[in-house]
C-alpha positions, 0 to 999 in steps of 0.5 A, a space after each residue: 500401463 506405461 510409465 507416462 499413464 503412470 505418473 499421470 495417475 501418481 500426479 507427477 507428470 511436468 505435461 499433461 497434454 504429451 497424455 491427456 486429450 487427443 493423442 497419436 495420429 492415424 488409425 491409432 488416435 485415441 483420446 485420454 481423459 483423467 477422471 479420478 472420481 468417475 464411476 463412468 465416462 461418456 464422450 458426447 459425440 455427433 455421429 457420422 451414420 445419425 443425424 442425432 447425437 450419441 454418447 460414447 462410453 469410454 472404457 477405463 484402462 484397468 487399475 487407474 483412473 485414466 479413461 481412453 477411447 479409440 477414434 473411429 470413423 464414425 466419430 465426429 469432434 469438435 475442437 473443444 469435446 465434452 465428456 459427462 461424467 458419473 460421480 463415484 457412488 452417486 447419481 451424479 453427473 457432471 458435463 466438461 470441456 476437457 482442458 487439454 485441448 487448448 493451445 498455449 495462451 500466453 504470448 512469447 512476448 509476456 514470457 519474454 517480458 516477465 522473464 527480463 522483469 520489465 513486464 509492468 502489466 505481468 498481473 493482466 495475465 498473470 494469476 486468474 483470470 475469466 477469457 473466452 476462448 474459441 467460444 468456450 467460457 472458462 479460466 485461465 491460470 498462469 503462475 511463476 514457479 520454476 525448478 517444480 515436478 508438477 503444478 495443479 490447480 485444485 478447487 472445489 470444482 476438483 475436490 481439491 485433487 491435486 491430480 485433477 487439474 495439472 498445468 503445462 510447463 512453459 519450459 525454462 520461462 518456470 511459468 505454468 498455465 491452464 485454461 478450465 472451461 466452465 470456471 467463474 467468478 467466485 469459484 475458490 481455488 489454490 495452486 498445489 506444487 508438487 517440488 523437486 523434493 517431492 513435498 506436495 505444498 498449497 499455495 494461494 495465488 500470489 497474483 490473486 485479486 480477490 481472497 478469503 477472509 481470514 482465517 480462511 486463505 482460499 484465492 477466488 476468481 474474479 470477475 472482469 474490472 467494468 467498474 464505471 469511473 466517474 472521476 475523470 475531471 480527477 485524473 485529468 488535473 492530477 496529471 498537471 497538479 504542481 504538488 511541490 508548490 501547492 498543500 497537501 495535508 494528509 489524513 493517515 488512518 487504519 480503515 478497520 478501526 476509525 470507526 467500528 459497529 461491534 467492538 469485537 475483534 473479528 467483527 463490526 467492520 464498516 464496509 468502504 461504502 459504508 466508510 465512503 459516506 462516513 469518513 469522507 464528509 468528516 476529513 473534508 470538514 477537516 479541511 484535508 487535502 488527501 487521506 492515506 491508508 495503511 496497508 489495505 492488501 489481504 493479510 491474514 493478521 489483524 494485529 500486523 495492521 496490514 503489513 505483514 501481506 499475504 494478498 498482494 494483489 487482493 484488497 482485504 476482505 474485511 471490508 468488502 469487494 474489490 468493486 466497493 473499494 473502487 466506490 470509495 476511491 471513486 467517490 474521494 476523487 469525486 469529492 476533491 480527495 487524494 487517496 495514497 496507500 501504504 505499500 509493503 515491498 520490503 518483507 513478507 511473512 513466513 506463512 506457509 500458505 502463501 509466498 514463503 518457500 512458493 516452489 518448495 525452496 526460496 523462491 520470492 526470498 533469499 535462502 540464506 537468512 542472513 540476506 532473506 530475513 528481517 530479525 525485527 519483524 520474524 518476516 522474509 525479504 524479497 530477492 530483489 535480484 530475481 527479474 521475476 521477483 522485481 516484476 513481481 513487486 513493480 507490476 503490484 504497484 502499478 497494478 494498484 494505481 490503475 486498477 484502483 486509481 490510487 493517486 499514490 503509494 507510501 513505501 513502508 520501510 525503505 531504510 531496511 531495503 538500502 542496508 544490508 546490515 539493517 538492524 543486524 550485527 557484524 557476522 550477521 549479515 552478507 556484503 555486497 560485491 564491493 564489500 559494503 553494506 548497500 543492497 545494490 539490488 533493492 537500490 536498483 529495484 526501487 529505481 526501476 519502480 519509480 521510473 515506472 510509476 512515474 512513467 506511466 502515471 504522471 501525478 501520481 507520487 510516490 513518498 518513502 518512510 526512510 529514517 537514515 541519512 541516505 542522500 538524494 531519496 527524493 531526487 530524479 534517478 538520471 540525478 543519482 536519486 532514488 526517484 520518490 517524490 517526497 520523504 517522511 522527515 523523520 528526524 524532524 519527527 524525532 526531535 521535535 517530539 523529544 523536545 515537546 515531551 520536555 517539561 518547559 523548565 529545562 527546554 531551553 537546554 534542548 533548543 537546538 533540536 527545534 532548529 537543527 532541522 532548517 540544516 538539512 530540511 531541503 536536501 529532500 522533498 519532506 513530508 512531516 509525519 506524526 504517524 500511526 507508530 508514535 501512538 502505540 506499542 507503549 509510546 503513548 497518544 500524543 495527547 499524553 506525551 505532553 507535559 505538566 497539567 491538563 491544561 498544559 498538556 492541551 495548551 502543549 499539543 495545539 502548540 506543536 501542531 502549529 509548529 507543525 504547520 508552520 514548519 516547511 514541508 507537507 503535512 500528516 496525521 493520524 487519526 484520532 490525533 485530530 482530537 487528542 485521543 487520549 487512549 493508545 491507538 488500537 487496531 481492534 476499536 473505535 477511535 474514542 468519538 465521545 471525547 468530541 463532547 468536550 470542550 478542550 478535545 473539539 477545540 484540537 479539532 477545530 484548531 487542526 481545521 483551521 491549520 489546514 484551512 490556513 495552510 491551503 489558503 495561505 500561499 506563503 505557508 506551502 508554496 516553497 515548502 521544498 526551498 529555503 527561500 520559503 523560510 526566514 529566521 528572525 530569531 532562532 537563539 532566544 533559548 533562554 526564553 524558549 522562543 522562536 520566531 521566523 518567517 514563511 515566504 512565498 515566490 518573490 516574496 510577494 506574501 509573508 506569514 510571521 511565525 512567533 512560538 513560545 514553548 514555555 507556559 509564560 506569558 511573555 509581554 511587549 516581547 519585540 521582534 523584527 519585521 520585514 516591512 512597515 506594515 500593519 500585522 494582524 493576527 490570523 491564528 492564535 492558539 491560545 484562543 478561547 476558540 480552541 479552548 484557550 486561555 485567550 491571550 494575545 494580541 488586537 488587530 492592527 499591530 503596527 511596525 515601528 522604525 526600530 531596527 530589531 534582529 537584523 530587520 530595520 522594522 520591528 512590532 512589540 506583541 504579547 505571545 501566550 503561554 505555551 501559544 503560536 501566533 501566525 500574523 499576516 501583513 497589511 501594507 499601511 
């Protein structure tokens, strides 16, 4: 047996077709099958001397496992043969196209696209996918892996044999594909990779649509996408939705736990049917604009919440197909709901199943770790150097918006790509060409894919969690931007939380930490978030991070949420918060629904509705959230009081929404602020209300202003704020 028969044998050969299939020309053709589990093979034939079709039996070359067959004049192929043959040690018979017949399928210009890193639909030929090829059903694989011996697809359709099922070699481009007729949806199947070190790794596909349920990390085919949309009206006014001068008020939640029907960590999952006919009526009664969900791509940890993925391109199994999760958008869209998802570009975890030393070597990640490891998170950063790599991560995103018409994606973690330093000490980390801690790379990575997405896809938004000073994450990147549309303000987030976990006392020490916000609230589009991470790992619900008694600590969060609203910038909450959970959030249960049976927790409930409502309806309170001609002082230094008063404009400043807050639990009578206009002021919230379990306190309607110049104002209105109380008061031309 010659050397190439051998390492066909071994499993080490880089081109099966230079052996298998059709080999030779002339009298010396013969044909070569590799059936290591054979007992017998048989070529199916139509014979030259016979109308009726004939097996041909093919001998097996001595001491292997590779069968070969003279081509007489009497036998007569087709393109594609068949073979049938007999399973070891059994009555089994198995009937195949033979795989090394087919010419390479994917295109010069798919190569050379993804090659450059600028292929946006590298996932339509990259991974799995069901094709038709000259009239032969079957599967055809395509995966990235360069500086390898051998790669091989293995299955339950192979015994997960190594040697059964090896790919071509697209040259230099590192791509390997196969076609293997007879494949379909639902068949499981990895890559094995043989390494230029001789290690023999598993790998699921890193392009996968659809996989396993943990612990299992099995890869499925999957069928073709022919899910019938029916939320075209929804696309058609998104693509025009002026979002920077209309509300959004997001809904952040974790689908696995919002609501549960078992307790138990590995059970009790709804399915996003189920979670389409409960959660959608509930966050539309909520009065929200668009919820956001964390990480729903395939993840092997639960207690990662998502943001460890090992799936890219597979939403998670824990709740359902790819198709039910279609459902779930699809009927968001149709009920007049945004969806945005949390996306996770800047790290990946180091399982040894999935994208972690792919090809036997840092591959997706740096091989140093000082450039190719986040300390925090024991996790590996993408080598967004890499073209492939890049494409990779781009082609994801899109992947997402079109194949799931997500409205938007939340980037997780952007502040770890920009630094090269991020979270590490000097020694620890490498700098750039110019000897700075920027990592040039991700800059330019995140630059290219908000150019893409937002190419591509007009409305579609893109928001990142940044929590440094990095100027202009918001702005175009023809301007010098990064290109999001929006950024979490995560100092807002910071200091104001810090300041209302401050017993009232000793508030007015810390004053500044409500105002320093208005220095640099429109340097960028915000986003106010009071997210899933304030509300865990020890930090307490927000609910218990108010101070003094219960009825403070209530009176405490209704104030903040109308701080919240009120404030300029587009709006966030997580689940559970909406009614003040007093319990942590856990990944592994339910939100605590029965507190909806008291009194104080439904009214947190309805006062977030009613902030919503109010914020959507009230052009004053959203138009210029991005503007600081959205936003008035009257009164930012009364510290000693803890009072805060300012005004929210719209365009023109045709309408004007009066915001009074008083961050201490006394009541404060006849307290005099001025006014823009002599008019009549009504009260449209008032925290205190009995509504939302108040006090009560407050104001009648019709406060008329007075001639009485007042904070700058020639108009002034004396009113008494409530105790630990915002009031929104609304103007009537008298």
């Amino acid at each position: 047996m010659n050397i190439e028969l051998q390492r066909i044998q071994q499993g080490t050969h880089h081109d099966p077709f230079q052996v298998l299939g059709v080999q030779g020309s002339g009298k010396n053709q013969r044909l070569r099958f590799f059936q290591p589990h054979a007992e017998t093979v048989e070529l199916l034939v139509k014979s030259i001397n016979s109308a009726s079709n004939e097996n041909k039996l093919i001998p097996r070359i001595p001491d292997s496992d590779i069968f070969e067959l003279p081509l007489t004049d009497d036998i007569k192929l087709d393109q594609h043969f068949t073979i049938r043959w007999q399973q070891k040690g059994t009555d089994n018979w198995h009937t195949i196209v033979s795989p090394y017949t087919f010419m390479p399928q994917t295109g010069e210009l798919d190569i050379h696209l993804f090659a450059e890193g600028k292929h946006h639909h590298a996932y339509r030929f990259m991974g799995a996918h069901l094709k038709t090829i000259d009239g032969i059903v079957g599967c055809l694989f395509c995966v990235w892996s360069p500086n390898v011996q051998r790669i091989s697809i293995i299955g339950d359709f192979n015994g997960w044999d190594g040697r059964c099922h090896p790919m071509r070699s697209l040259g230099e481009s590192g791509l390997w594909e196969l076609f293997i007729p007879g494949l379909q949806a639902g068949d499981s199947y990895k890559y094995e990779i043989l390494s230029q070190q001789n290690e023999i790794l598993t790998k699921t596909d890193p392009y996968a649509q659809s996989m396993a349920l943990r612990p299992d990390t099995v890869s499925y085919i999957t069928a073709e996408n022919i899910f019938s949309w029916q939320d075209q009206d929804w696309l058609e006014q998104r693509a025009e939705f002026d979002w920077q001068h209309q509300p959004m008020c997001i809904y952040e939640l974790h689908a696995g736990s919002w609501l549960r029907t078992d307790p138990n960590i590995n059970e009790g999952f709804l399915n996003w049917r189920e979670l389409a006919e409960k959660l959608i009526p509930y966050v539309l009664d909520l009065a929200y604009t668009h919820i956001e969900l964390m990480p729903i791509a395939e993840h092997p940890l639960d207690q990662s919440w998502g943001y460890q993925v090992t799936g890219f391109f597979a939403p998670t199994a824990r709740f359902g197909s790819a198709d039910d999760f279609r459902y779930f958008i699809d009927q968001c869209h149709q009920h007049g709901l945004g969806v945005f998802i949390d996306w996770v570009p800047a790290h990946f975890p180091k399982d040894d199943f999935a994208l972690a030393r792919f090809n036997g070597q840092a591959l997706y990640e740096h091989a140093d770790p000082k450039q190719g490891e986040h300390q925090d998170w024991g996790t590996l950063i993408f080598n967004y150097g890499r073209n492939e790599v890049r494409n990779f991560l781009i082609t994801n995103a899109v992947y997402w918006l079109e194949e799931f018409h997500i409205d938007g994606l939340r980037v997780d973690a952007v502040a770890s790509m920009l630094y090269l330093n991020y979270s590490r000490e000097e020694g620890e980390w490498i700098p750039n060409e110019f000897g700075g801690a920027e990592n040039l790379e991700a800059i330019q990575f995140l630059r290219e894919m908000n150019t893409t997405v937002h190419g591509l896809h007009a409305g579609v938004l893109t928001m990142a969690e940044e929590s440094t000073a990095w100027p202009m994450v918001s702005r175009p990147v023809e301007l010098g931007g990064l290109g999001f549309s929006m950024k979490w303000n995560m100092g807002w987030m910071n200091d104001n939380l810090s300041y209302i976990e401050t017993d009232p006392v000793y508030r007015q020490y810390h004053h500044n930490q409500l105002t320093f916000s208005q220095i640099y609230s429109y340097s960028e589009n915000f986003v106010l978030p009071l997210s899933h991470d304030e509300v865990v790992h020890g930090k307490r619900s927000l609910i218990e991070k108010m101070p003094g008694d219960n009825w403070q600590k209530f009176a405490n969060l209704r104030l903040f949420y109308a701080w919240q609203y009120a404030h300029p910038g587009k709006k966030l909450l997580f689940m559970g918060s909406e009614f003040a959970q007093w319990k942590e959030w856990n990944e592994a249960i339910s939100l605590d629904w029965a507190l909806l049976d008291v009194d104080t927790h439904q009214g947190i409930k309805q006062l977030v509705t009613d902030l919503n409502q109010l914020y959507r309806h009230e052009i004053a309170l959203h138009e210029l959230d991005f503007t600081e001609q959205g936003f008035q002082w009257i009164d930012c230094n009364d510290s000693s009081q803890s009072v805060l008063s300012f005004i929210r404009w719209s365009k023109e400043r045709k309408e004007h929404i009066v915001c009074i807050l008083n961050f201490t639990p006394v009541p404060r009578k006849n307290y005099r602020i001025g006014v823009p206009e002599k008019a009549q002021y009504n009260e449209i919230l008032n925290t205190d209300s009995s509504y939302y379990a108040g006090s009560n306190q407050g104001n009648q309607n019709n406060i008329e202003a007075e001639v009485e110049p007042w904070s700058g104002f020639e108009n002034s209105i004396s009113i008494n704020l409530p105790p630990l109380g915002a009031l929104f008061l609304k103007h009537k031309k008298l």
